[in-house]
C-alpha atoms as an extended CHARMM CRD file, in Angstrom:
* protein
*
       262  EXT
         1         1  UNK       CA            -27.9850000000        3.5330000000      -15.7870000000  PROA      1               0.0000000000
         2         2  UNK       CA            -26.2810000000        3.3300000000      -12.1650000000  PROA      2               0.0000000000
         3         3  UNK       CA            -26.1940000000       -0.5000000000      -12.6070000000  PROA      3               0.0000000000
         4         4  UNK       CA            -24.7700000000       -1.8550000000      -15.8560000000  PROA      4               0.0000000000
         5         5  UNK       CA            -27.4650000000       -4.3340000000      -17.3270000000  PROA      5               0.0000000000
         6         6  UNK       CA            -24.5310000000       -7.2070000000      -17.1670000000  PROA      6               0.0000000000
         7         7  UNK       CA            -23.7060000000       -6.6580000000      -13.8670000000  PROA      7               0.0000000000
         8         8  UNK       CA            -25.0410000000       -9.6970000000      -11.5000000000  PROA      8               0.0000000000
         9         9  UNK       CA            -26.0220000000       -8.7070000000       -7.9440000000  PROA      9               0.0000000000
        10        10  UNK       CA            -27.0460000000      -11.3010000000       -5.3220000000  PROA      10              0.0000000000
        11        11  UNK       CA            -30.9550000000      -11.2410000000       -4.3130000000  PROA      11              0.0000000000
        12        12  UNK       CA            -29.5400000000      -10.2940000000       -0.6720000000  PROA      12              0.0000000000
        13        13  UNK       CA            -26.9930000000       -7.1420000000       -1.5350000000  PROA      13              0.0000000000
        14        14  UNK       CA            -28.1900000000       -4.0670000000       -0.6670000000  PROA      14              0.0000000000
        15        15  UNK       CA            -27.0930000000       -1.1890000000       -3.4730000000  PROA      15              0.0000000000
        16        16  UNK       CA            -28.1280000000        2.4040000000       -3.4340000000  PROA      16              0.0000000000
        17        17  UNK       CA            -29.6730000000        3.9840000000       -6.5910000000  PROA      17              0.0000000000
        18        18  UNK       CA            -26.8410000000        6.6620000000       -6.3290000000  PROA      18              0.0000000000
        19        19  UNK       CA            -24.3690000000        3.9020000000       -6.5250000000  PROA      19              0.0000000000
        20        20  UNK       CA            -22.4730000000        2.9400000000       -9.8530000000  PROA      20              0.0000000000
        21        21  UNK       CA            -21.9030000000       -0.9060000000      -10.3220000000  PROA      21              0.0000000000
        22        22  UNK       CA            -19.9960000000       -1.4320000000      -13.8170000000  PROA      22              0.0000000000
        23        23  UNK       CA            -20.2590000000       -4.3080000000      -16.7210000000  PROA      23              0.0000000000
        24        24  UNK       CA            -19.5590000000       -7.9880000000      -15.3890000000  PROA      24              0.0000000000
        25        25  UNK       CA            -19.3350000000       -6.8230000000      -11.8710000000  PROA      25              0.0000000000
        26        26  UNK       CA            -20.1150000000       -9.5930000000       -8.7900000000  PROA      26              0.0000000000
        27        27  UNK       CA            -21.6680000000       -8.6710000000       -6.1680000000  PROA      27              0.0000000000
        28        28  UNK       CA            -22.0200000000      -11.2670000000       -3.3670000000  PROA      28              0.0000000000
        29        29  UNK       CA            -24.6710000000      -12.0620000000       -0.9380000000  PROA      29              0.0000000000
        30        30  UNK       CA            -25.2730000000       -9.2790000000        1.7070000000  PROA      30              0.0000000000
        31        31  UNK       CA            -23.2310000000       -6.7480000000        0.2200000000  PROA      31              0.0000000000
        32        32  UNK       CA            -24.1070000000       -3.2130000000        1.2310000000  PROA      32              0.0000000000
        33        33  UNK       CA            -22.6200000000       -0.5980000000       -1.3550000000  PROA      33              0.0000000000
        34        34  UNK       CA            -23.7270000000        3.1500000000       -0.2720000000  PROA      34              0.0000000000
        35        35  UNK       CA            -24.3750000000        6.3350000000       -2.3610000000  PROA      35              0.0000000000
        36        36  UNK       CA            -21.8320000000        7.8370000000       -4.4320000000  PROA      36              0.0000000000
        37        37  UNK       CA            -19.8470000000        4.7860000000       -4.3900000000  PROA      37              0.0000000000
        38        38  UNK       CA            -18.6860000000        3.9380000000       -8.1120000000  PROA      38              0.0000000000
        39        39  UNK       CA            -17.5580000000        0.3720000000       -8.7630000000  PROA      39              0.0000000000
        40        40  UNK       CA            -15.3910000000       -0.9410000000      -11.9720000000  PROA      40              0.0000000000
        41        41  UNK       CA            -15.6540000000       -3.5630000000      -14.8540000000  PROA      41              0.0000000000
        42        42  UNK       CA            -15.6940000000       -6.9070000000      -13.6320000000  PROA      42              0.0000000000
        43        43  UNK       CA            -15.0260000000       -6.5150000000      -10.0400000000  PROA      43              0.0000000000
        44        44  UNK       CA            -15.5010000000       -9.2830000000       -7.3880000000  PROA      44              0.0000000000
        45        45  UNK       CA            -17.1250000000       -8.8580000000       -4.4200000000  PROA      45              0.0000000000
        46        46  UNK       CA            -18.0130000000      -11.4200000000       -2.1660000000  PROA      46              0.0000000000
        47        47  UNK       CA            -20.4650000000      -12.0240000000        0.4020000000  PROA      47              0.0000000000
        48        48  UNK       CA            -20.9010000000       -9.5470000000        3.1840000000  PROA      48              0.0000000000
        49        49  UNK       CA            -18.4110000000       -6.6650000000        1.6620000000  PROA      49              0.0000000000
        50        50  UNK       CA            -19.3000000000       -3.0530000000        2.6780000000  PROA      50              0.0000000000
        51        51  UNK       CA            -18.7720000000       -0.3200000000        0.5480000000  PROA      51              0.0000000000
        52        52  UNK       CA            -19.1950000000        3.2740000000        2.3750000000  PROA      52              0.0000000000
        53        53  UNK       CA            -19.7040000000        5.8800000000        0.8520000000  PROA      53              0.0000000000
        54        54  UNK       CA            -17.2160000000        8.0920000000       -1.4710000000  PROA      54              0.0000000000
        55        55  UNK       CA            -15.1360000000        4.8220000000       -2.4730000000  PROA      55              0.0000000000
        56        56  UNK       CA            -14.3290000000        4.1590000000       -5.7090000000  PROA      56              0.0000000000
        57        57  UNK       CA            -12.9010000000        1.0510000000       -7.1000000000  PROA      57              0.0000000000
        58        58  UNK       CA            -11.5820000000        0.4670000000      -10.7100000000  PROA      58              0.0000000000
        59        59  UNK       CA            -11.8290000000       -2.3860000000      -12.7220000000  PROA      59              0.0000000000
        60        60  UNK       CA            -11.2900000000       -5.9360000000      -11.9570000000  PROA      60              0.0000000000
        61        61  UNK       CA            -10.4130000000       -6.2070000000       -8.5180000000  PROA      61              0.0000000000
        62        62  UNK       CA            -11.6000000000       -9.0860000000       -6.0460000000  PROA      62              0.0000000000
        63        63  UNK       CA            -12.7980000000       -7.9170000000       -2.3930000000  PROA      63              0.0000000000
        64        64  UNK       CA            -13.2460000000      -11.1720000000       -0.1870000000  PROA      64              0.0000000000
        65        65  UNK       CA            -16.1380000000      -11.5130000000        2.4680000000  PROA      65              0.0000000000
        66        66  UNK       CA            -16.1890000000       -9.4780000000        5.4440000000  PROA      66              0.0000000000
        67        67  UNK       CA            -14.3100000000       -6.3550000000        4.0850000000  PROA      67              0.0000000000
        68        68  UNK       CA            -15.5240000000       -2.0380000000        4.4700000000  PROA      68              0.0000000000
        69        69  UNK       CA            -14.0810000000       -0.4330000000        2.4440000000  PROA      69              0.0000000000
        70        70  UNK       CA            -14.4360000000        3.7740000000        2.6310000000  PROA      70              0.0000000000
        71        71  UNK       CA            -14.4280000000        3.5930000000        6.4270000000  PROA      71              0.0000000000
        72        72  UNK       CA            -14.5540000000        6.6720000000        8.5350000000  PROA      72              0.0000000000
        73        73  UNK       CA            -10.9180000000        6.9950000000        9.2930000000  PROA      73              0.0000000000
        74        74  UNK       CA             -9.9580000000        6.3180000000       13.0710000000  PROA      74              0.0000000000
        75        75  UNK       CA             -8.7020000000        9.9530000000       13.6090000000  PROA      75              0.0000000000
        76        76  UNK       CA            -10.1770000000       12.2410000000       16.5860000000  PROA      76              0.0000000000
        77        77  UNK       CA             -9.5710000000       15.3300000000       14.1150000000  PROA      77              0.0000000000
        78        78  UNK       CA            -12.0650000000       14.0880000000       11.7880000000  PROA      78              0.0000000000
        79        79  UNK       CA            -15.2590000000       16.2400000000       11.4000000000  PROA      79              0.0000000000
        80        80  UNK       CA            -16.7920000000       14.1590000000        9.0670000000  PROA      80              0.0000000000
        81        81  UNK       CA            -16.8610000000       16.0820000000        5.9980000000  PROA      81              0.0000000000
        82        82  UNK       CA            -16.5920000000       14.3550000000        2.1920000000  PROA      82              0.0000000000
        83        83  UNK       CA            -13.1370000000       12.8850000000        1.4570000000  PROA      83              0.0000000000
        84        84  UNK       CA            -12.1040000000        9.5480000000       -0.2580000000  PROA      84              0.0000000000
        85        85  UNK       CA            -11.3430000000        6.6940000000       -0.9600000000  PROA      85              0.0000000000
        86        86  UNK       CA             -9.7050000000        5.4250000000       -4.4650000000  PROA      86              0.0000000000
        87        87  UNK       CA             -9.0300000000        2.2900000000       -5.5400000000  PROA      87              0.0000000000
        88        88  UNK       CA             -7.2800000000        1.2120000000       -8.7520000000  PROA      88              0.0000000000
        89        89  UNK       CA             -7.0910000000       -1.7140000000      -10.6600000000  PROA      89              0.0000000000
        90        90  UNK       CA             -6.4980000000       -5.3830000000      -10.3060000000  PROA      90              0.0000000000
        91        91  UNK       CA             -6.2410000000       -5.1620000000       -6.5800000000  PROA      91              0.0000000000
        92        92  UNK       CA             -7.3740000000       -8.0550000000       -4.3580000000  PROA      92              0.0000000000
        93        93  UNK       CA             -8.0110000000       -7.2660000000       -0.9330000000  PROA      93              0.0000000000
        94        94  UNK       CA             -8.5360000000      -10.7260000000        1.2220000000  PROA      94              0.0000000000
        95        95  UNK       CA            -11.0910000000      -11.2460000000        3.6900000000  PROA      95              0.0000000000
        96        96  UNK       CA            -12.0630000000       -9.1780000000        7.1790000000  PROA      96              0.0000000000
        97        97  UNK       CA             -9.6980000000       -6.1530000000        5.5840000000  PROA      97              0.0000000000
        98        98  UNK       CA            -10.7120000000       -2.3650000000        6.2210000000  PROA      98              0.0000000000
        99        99  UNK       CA             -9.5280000000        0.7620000000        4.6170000000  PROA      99              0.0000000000
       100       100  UNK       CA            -10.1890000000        3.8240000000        5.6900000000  PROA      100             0.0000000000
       101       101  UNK       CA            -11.1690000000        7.0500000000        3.5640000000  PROA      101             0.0000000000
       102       102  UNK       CA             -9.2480000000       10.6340000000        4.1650000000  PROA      102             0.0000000000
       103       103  UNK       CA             -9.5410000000       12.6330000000        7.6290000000  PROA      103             0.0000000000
       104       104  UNK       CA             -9.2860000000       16.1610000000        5.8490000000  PROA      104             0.0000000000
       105       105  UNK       CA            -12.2080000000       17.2550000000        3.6380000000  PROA      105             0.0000000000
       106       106  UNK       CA            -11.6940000000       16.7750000000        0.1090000000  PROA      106             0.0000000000
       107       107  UNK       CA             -8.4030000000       14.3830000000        1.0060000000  PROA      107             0.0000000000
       108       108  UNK       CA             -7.5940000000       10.7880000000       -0.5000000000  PROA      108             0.0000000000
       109       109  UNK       CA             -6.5570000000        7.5930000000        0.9220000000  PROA      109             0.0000000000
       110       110  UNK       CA             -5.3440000000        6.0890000000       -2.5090000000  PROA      110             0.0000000000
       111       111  UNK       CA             -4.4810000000        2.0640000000       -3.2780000000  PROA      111             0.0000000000
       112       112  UNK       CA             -2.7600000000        1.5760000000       -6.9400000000  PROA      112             0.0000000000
       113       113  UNK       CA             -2.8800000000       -1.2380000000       -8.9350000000  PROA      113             0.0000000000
       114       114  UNK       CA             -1.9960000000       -4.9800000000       -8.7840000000  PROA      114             0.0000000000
       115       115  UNK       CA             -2.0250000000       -4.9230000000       -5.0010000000  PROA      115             0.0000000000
       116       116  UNK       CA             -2.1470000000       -8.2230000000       -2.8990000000  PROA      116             0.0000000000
       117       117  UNK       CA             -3.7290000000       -7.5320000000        0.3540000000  PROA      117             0.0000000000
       118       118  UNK       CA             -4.2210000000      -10.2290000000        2.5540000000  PROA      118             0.0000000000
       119       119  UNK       CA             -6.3770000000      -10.9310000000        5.6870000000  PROA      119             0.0000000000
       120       120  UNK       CA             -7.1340000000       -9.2440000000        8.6720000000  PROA      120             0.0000000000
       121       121  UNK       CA             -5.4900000000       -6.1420000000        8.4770000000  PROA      121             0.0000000000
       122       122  UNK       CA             -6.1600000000       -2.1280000000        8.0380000000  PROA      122             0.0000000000
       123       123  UNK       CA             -4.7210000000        0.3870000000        6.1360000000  PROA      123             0.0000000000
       124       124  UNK       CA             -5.6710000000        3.8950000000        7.6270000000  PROA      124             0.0000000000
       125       125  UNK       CA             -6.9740000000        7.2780000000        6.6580000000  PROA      125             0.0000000000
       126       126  UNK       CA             -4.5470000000        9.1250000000        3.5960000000  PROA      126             0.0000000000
       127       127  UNK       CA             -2.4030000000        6.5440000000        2.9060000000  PROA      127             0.0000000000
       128       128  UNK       CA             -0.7680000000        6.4600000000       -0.6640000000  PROA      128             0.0000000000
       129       129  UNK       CA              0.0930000000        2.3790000000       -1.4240000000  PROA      129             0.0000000000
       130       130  UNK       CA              1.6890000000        2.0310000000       -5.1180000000  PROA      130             0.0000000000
       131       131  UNK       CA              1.7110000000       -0.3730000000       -7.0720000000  PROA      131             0.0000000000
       132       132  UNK       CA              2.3560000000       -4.2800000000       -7.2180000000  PROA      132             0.0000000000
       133       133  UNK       CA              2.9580000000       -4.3400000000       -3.2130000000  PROA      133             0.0000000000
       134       134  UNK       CA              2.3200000000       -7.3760000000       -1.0610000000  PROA      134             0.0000000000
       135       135  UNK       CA              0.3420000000       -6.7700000000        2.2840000000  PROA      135             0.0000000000
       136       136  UNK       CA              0.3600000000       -9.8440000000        4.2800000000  PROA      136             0.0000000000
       137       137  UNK       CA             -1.7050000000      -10.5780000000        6.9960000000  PROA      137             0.0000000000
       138       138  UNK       CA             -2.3100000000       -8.8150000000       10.2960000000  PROA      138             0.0000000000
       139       139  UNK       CA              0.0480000000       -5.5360000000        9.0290000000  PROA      139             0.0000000000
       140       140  UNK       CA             -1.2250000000       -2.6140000000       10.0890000000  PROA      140             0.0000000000
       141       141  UNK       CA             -0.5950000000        0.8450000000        8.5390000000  PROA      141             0.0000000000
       142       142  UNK       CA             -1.3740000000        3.8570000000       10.4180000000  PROA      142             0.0000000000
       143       143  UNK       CA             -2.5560000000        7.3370000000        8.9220000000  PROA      143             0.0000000000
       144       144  UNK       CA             -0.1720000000        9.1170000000        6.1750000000  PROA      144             0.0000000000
       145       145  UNK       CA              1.7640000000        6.4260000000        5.1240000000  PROA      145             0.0000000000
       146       146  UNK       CA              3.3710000000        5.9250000000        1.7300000000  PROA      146             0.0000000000
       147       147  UNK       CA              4.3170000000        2.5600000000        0.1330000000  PROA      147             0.0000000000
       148       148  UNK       CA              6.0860000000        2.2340000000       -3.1810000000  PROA      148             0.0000000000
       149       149  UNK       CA              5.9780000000       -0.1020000000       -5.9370000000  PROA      149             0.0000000000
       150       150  UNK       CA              6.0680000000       -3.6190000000       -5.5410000000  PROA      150             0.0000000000
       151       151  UNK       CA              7.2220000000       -3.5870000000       -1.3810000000  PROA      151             0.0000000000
       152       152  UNK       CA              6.2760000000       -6.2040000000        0.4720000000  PROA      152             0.0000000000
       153       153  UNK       CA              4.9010000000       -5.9190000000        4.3830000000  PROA      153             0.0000000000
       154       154  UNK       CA              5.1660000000       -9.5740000000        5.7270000000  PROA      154             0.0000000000
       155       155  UNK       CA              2.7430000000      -10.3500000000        8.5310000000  PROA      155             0.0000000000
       156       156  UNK       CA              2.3280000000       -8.2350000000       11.8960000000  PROA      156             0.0000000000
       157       157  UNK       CA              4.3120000000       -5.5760000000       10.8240000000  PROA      157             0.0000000000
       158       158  UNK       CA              3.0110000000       -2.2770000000       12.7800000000  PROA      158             0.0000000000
       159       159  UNK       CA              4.0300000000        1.1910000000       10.8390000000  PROA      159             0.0000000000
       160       160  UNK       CA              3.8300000000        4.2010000000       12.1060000000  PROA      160             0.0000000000
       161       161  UNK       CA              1.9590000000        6.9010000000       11.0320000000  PROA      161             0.0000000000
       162       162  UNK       CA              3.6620000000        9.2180000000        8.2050000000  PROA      162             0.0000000000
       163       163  UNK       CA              6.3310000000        6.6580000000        7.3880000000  PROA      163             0.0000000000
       164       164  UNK       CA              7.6940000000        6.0810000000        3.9430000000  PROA      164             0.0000000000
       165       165  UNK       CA              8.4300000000        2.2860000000        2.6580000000  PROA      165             0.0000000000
       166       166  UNK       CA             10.5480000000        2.6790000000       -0.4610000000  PROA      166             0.0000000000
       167       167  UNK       CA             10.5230000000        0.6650000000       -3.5990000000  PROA      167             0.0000000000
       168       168  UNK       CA             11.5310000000       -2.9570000000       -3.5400000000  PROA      168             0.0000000000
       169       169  UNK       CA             11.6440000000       -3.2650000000        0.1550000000  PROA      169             0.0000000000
       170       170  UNK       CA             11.2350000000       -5.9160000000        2.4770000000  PROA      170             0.0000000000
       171       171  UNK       CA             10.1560000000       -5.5910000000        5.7200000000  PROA      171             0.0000000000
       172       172  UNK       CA              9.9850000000       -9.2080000000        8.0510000000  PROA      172             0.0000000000
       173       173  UNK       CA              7.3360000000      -10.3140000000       10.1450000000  PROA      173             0.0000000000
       174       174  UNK       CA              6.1520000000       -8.7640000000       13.4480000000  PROA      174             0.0000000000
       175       175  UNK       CA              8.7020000000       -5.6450000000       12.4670000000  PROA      175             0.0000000000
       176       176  UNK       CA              8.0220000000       -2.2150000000       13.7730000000  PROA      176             0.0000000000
       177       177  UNK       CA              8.7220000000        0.5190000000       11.4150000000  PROA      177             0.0000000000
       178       178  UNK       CA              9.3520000000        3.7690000000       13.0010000000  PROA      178             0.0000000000
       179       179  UNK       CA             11.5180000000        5.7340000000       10.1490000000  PROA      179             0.0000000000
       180       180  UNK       CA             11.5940000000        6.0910000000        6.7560000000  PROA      180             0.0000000000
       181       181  UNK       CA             12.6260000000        2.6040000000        4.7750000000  PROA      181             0.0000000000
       182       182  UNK       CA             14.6510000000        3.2760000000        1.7850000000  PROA      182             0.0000000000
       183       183  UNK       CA             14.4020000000        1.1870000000       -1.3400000000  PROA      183             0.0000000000
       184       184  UNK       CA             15.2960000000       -2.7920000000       -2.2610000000  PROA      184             0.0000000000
       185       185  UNK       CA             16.6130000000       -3.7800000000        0.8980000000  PROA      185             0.0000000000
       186       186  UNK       CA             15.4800000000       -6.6280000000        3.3880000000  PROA      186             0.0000000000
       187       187  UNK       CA             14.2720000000       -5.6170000000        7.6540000000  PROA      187             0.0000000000
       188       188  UNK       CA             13.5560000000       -6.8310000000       10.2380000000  PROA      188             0.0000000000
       189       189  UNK       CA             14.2470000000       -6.5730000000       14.5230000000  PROA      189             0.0000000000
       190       190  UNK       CA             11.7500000000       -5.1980000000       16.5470000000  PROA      190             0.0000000000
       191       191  UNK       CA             13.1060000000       -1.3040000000       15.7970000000  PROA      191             0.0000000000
       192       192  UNK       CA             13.1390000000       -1.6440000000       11.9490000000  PROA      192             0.0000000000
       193       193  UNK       CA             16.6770000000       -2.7410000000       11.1830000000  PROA      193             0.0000000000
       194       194  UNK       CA             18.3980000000       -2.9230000000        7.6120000000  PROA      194             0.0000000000
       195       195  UNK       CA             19.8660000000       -6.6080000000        6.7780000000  PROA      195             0.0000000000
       196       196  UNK       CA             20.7650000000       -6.6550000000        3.8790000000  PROA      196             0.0000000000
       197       197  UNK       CA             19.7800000000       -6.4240000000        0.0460000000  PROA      197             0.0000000000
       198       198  UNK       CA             16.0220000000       -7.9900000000       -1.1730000000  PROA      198             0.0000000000
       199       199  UNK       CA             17.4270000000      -10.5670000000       -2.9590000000  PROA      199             0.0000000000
       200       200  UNK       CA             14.7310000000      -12.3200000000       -3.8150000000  PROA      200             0.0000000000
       201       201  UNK       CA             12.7980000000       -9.0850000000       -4.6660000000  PROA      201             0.0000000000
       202       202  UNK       CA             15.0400000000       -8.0020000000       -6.3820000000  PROA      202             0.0000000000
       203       203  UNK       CA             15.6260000000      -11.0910000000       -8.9480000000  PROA      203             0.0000000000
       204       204  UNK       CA             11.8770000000      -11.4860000000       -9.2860000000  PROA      204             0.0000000000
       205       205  UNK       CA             11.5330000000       -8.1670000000      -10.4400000000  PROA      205             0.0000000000
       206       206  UNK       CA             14.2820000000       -8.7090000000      -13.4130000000  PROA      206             0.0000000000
       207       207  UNK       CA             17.0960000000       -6.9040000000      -12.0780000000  PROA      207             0.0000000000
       208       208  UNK       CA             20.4920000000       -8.2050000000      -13.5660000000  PROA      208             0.0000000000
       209       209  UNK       CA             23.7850000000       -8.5400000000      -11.9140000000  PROA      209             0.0000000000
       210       210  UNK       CA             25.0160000000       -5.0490000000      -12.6590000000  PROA      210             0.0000000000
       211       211  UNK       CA             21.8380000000       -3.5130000000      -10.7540000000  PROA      211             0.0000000000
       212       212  UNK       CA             22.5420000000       -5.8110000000       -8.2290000000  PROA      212             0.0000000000
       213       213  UNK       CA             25.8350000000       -4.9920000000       -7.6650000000  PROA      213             0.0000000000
       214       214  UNK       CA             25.8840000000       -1.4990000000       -7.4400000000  PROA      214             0.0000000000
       215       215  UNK       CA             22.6020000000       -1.4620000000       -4.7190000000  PROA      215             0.0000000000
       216       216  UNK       CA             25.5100000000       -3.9280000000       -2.7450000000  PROA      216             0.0000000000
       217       217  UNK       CA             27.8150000000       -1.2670000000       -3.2890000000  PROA      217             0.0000000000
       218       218  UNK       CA             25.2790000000        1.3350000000       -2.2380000000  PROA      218             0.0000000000
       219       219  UNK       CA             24.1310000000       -0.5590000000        0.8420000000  PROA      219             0.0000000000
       220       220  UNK       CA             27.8810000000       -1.4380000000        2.2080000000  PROA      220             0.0000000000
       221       221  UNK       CA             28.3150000000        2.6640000000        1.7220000000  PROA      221             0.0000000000
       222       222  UNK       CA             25.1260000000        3.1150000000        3.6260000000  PROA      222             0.0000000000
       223       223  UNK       CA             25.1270000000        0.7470000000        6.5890000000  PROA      223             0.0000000000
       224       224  UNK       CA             28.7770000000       -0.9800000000        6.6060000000  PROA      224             0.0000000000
       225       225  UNK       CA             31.2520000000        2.3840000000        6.1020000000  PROA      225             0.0000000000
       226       226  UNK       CA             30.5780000000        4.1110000000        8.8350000000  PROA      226             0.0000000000
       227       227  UNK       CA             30.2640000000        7.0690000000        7.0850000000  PROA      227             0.0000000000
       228       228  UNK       CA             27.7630000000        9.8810000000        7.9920000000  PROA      228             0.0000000000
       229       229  UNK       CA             24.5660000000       10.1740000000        6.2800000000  PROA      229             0.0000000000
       230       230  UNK       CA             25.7870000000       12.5370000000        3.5210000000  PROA      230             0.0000000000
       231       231  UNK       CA             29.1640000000       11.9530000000        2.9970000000  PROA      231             0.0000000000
       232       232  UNK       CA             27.8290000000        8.3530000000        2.3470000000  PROA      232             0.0000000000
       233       233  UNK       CA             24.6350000000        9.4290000000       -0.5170000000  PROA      233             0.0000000000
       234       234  UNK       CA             27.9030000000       11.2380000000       -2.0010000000  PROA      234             0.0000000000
       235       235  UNK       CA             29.9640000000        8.4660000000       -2.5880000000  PROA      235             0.0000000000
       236       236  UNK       CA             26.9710000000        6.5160000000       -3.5170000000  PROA      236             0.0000000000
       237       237  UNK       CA             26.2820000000        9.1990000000       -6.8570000000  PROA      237             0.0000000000
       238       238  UNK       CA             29.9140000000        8.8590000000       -7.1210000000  PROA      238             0.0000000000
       239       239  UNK       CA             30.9990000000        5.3010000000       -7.5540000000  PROA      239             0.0000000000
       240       240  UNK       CA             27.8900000000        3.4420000000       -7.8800000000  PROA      240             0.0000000000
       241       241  UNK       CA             25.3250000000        5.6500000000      -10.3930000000  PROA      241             0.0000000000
       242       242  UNK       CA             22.5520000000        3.6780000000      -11.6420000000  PROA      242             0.0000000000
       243       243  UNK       CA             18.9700000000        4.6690000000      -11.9050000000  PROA      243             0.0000000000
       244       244  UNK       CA             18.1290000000        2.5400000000       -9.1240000000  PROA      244             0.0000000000
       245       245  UNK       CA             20.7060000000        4.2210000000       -6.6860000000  PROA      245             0.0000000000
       246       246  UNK       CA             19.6320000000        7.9270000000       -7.7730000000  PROA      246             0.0000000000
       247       247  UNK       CA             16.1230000000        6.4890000000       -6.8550000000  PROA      247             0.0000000000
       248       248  UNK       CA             17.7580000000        5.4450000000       -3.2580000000  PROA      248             0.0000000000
       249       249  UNK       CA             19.1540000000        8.6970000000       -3.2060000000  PROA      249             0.0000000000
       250       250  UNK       CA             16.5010000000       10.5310000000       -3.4920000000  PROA      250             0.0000000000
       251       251  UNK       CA             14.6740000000        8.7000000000       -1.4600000000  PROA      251             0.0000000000
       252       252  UNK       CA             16.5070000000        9.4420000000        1.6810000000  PROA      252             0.0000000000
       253       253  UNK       CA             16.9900000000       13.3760000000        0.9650000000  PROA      253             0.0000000000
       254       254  UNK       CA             13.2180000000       13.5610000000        0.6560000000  PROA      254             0.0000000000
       255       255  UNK       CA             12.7320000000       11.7540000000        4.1790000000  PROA      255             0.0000000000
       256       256  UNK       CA             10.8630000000       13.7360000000        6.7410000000  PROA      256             0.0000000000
       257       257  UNK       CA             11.2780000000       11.2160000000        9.4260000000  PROA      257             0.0000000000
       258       258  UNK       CA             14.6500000000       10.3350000000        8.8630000000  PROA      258             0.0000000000
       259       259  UNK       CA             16.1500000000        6.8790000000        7.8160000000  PROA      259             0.0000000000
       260       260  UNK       CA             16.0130000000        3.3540000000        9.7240000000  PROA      260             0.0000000000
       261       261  UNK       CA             19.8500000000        3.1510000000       10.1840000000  PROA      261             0.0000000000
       262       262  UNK       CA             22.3020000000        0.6960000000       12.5190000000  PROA      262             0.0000000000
């Protein structure tokens, strides 16, 4: 049965037969969920959410009023051909949000788990957001954009298409990112500038002092040493090796766009 018998939908919500609403889901007052739209365990979604079609969301997330999700993505190229959208689990997504599906046929935007997504704001056509991130209001997030685990976009940050936000990062309000942002440090400026270590993120998240100190190490060797790029992810393996810095490491040999540096 498309509709789970313990499912509660509002008199108002509109929900094709093709669609697939799990056990204890919500559905608000005016919702309009499309075919081939599949919806998860005990998701919340409140009134006047619009779920287009090829979206799938997993179980227990909360989608406030005036959200689409599975939008066509804002991309001349697209042809209009089936691609997706994926959502995981124990996301909310705050009110008047939109995410976009894939522009390629067949492709993926994709949204992990335990996402906060706040208001007012759009995430575009085949991004890949991890898990545990913080979107805050009015951030914008163009096409092809990757965002680790548990980074957090303050408000009115614009990123440009095909940019890479690493783990742990923290980018300040009204920021433009325009490069690749390596892992667990703090932004900010108008060009994306590095400023420092995410403290805060950082202790929240359970590092310890030894962590700590060797992503100082890694970040004086990266920004304050004046070394070139390599010469300075070389010393970093060398004299400050944790799990955390490999991750850095790797990070920043991977980029495609290059690295936010001074």
């Amino acid at each position: 049965m498309p509709v789970d018998p313990s499912a509660c939908l509002a008199p108002t919500a509109r929900v094709h037969p093709a669609a697939v609403i799990g056990p204890g889901a919500l559905i608000g007052e005016f919702c309009v969920i499309e075919s081939d739209v599949a919806i998860g365990r005990d998701c919340v979604l409140e009134p006047y959410v619009y779920v287009k079609r090829w979206t799938t969301l997993g179980e227990r997330n909360a989608v406030s009023a005036g959200t689409v999700l599975g939008t066509d993505p804002l991309d001349k190229n697209f042809t209009g051909e089936r691609s997706y959208l994926r959502i995981g689990n124990d996301n909310v997504i705050r009110e008047h949000y939109t995410i976009s599906r894939g522009t390629e046929p067949e492709s993926a935007t994709e949204i992990g788990d335990g996402n906060y997504i706040m208001t007012s704001g759009h995430i575009a056509h085949n991004c890949k957001i991890g898990h545990n991130a913080v979107i805050c209001s009015c951030a914008l997030v163009a096409g092809y954009v990757e965002v680790e685990d548990q980074a957090f976009i303050s408000g009115g940050v614009v990123i440009h298409q095909f940019s890479k936000i690493g783990r742990l990062a923290m980018i300040g309000g009204n920021t433009r990112v325009n490069s690749d942002v390596p892992p667990f440090f703090l932004y900010s400026g108008f060009n994306v500038e590095a400023k420092g270590l995410n403290l805060v993120g950082l202790k929240r998240a359970g590092f310890q002092a030894p962590q700590i100190a060797a992503l100082k190490a890694a970040y004086r060797l990266l920004y304050r040493s004046g070394l070139k790029l390599e010469d300075a992810l070389r010393r970093i393996e060398s004299e400050a090796a944790t799990p955390e810095t490999a991750h850095l490491v790797a990070f920043i040999r991977q980029s495609k766009r290059g690295i936010c540096r001074e």
